[in-house]
C-alpha positions in Angstrom: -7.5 -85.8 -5.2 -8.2 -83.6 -2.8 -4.7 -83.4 -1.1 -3.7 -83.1 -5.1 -5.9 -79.8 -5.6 -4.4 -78.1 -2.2 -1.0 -78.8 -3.2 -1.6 -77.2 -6.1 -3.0 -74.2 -4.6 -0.5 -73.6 -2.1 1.9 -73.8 -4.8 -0.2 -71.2 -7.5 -0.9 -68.8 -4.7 2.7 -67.7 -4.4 3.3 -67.6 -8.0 0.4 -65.3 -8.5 1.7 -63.0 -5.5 5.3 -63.1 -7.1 3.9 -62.2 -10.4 1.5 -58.6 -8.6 5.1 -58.4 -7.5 6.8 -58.3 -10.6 4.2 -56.3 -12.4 4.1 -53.9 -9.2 7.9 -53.4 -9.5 7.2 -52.7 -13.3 5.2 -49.8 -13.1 6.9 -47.9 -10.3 9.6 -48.3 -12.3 8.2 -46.2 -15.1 6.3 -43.7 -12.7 5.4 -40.5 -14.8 7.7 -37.3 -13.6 6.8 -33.7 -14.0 10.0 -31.4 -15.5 11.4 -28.4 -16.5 13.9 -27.6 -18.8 15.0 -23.8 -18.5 17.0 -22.4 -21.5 18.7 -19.0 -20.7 20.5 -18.2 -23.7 21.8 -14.5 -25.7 21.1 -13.7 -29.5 24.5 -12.5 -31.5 25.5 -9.3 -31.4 23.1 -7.0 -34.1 20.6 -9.9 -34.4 18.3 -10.0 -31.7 15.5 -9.3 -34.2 16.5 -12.5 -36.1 16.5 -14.7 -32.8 13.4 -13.5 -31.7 11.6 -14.1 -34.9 13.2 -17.7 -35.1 13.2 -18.4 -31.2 9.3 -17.3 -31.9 8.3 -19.0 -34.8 10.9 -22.0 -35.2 12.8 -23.2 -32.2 10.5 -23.0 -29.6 7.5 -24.8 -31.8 10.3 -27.4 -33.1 11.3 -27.9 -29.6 7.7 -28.4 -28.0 6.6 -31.0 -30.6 9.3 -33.3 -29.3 7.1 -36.3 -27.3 7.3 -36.0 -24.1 7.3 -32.1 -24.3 3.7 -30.2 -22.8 4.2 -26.4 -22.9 6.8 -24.2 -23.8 7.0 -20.1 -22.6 9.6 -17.4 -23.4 10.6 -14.6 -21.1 13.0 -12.0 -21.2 14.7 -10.8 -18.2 13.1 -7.8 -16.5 15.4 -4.2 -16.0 13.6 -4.1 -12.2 14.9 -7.0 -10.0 12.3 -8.9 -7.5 15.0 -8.8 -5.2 18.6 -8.1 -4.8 20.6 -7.6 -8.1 23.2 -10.9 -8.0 26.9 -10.6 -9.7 26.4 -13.7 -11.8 24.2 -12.9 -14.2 22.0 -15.4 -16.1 21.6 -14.7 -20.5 18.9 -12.2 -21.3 16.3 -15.0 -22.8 14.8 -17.4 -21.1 12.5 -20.0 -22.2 10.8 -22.7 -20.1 9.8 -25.9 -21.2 7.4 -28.9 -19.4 7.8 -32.1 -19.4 5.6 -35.1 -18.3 7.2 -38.7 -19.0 7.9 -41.4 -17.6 11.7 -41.4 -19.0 13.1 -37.9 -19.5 16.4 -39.3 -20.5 15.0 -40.9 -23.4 13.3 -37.9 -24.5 16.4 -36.0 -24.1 17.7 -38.7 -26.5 15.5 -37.3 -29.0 16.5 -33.9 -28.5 20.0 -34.8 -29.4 18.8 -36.6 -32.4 16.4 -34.3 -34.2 19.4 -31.5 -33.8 21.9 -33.6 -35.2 19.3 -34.8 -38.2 18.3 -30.9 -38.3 14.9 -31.7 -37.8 15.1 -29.0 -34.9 16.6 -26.2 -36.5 19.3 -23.8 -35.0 19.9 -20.5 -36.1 23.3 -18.6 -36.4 21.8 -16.1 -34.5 22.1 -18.5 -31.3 25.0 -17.4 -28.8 25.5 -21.0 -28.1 28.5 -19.7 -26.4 26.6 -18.0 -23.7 23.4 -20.4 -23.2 23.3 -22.3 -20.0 20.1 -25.2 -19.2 19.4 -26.6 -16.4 16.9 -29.3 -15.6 14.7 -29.7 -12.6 12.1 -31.7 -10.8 9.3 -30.5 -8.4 9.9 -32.4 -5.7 7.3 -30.2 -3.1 3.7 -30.0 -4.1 2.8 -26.1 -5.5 1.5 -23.5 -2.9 -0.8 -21.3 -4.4 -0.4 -17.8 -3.5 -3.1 -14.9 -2.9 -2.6 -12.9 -6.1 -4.4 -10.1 -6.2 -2.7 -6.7 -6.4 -0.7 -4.9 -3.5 -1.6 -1.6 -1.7 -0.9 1.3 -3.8 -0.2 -1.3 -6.9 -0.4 1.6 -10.7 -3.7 0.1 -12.4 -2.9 -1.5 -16.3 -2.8 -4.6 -17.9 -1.4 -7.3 -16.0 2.0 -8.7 -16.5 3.0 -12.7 -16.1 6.8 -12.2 -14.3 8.9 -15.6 -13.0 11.5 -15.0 -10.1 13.6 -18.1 -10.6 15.8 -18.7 -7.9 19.1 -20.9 -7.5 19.0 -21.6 -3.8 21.8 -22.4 -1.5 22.5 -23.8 2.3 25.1 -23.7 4.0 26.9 -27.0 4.1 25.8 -29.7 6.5 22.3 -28.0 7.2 20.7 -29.3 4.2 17.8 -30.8 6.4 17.3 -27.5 8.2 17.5 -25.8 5.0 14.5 -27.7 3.6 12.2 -27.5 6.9 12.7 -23.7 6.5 12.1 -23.2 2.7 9.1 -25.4 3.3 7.7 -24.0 6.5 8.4 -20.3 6.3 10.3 -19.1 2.8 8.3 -20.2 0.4 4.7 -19.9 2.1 5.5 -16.4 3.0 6.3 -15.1 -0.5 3.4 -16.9 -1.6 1.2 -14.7 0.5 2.7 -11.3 -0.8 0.3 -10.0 -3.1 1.1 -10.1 -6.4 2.2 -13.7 -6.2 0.2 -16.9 -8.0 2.3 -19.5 -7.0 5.5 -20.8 -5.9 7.2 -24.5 -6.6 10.5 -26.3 -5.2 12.3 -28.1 -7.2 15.6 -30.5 -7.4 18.0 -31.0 -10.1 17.5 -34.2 -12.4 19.8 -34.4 -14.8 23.4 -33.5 -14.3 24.7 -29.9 -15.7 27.6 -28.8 -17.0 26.5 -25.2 -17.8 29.0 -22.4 -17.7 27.1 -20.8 -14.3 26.8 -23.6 -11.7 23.6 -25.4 -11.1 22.3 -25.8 -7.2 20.8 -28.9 -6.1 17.5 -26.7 -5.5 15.7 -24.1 -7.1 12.3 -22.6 -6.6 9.8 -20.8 -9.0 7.7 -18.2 -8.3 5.0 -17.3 -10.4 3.6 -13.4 -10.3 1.0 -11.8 -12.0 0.5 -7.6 -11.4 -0.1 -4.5 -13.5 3.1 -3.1 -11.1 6.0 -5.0 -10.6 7.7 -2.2 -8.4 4.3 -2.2 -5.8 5.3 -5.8 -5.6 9.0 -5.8 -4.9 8.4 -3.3 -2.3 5.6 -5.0 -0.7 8.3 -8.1 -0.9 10.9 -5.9 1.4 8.6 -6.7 4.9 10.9 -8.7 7.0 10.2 -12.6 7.0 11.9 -15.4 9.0 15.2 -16.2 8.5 17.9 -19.5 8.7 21.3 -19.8 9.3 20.5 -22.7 6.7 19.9 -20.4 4.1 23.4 -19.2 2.0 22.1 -15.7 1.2 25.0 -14.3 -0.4 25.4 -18.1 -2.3 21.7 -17.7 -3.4 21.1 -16.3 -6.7 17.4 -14.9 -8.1 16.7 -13.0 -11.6 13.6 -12.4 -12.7 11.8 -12.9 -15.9 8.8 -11.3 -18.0 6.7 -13.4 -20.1 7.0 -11.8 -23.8 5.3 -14.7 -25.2 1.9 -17.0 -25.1 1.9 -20.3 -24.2 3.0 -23.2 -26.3 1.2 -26.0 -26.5 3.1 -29.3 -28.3 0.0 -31.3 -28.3 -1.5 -28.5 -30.9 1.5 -28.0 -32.4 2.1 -31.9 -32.9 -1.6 -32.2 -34.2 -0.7 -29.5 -36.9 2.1 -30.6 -38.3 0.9 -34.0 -38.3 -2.4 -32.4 -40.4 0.0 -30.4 -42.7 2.0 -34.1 -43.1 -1.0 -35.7 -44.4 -2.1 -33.0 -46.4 0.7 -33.2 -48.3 1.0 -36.5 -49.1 
């Protein structure tokens, strides 16, 4: 009996291991992601009041309460560049969209389907001609910068700005590319004053936008009463790379004109105004 039990054992031990295995492989399979979904896009010529109202009011709140979907944000592009002013030039209207899930193509599935159903409603005032999205992952944690103000900075009401920059290496250096953006680039803006935060991120889902996607962009999030005291407290020399494709490297930057979105709350009140209807 006792050779019996210990055969048994020997035999349920595996099995159980096998099984932590299985259910091991299961989750990291379904590991939760952080993304965000950038929409650059133009309103028709002589409607820009329309768009707004309906980016505002309709799109952006129908867009949000998608599962899946956290925050939403609009910004319009700013008339004073952070840096350099590129050639290839991005739509006027940008909104940015998190997303936390654990299967982003599925939730872009749902996009798809509540715009064919019309459950997300598009307006004729849309260039969908011009609009470009891209989609990207943080792939670096956040550095947190020193805000504040810089020397000199015109006192007001501060101002949320984004610089979002498309980055580029040069071919065959991706690795040094990355040790320097890590190391140097990005920790150095971060300490300019003016600047809350800056985050790396990688494409995840393929593009096929009229302006080309890179396979890295960062994010950098500034807050200041004086954009200009900032972009010339920006122009102190920093370290460079012959990594880093300069001229390849494009950077526009974008003023909030709008508070943030939550789609939990907007999910919770149209699920209210569902049941109080019924």
């Amino acid at each position: 009996m006792k050779v019996e039990r210990r055969k048994t054992l020997v035999i349920a031990r595996p099995l159980a291991i096998f099984g932590l295995l299985l259910a091991c492989a299961a989750m990291c399979s379904a590991a939760t992601e952080t993304y965000y979904f950038f929409v650059f896009s133009n309103p028709v010529a002589g409607h820009e009041d329309e768009y707004n109202k309906w980016y505002n009011e309709q799109h952006a709140p129908d867009v949000v309460a998608i599962p899946g979907f956290v925050t939403a944000q609009r910004f319009v592009k700013d008339d004073l560049p952070l840096y350099r002013m590129v050639d290839l030039q991005v739509p006027k209207y940008l909104v940015i969209y998190k997303i936390v899930t654990d299967n982003v193509n599925a939730v872009f599935d749902e996009v798809s389907r509540r715009l064919k159903t019309g459950e997300t409603v598009m307006s004729p005032t849309f260039d969908s001609k011009t609009s470009v999205s891209y989609v990207y992952r943080p792939f670096r944690p956040e550095i947190k910068g020193v805000g504040g103000e810089p020397e000199g900075a015109k006192p007001g009401p501060k101002q949320t700005y984004y610089q979002v920059v498309f980055t580029a290496m040069v071919p065959g250096k991706e690795r040094d590319f990355n040790l320097f953006y890590d190391q140097h680039h990005a920790p150095e803006l971060a300490a300019i004053p003016g600047f809350v935060s800056a985050q790396r991120m990688i494409l995840a889902r393929p593009s096929t936008a009229s302006i080309p996607a890179t396979k890295y962009l960062a994010l950098f999030k500034v807050e200041t009463s004086d954009l200009a005291a900032v972009k010339q407290a920006a122009t102190r020399p920093g370290t460079s790379s012959p990594a880093f494709d300069t001229k390849a490297t494009r950077g526009y930057t974008f003023r909030a004109i709008g508070p943030v979105i939550e789609g939990d709350k907007v999910r919770s009140t149209r699920a209210k105004s569902v049941q109080g209807s019924k």
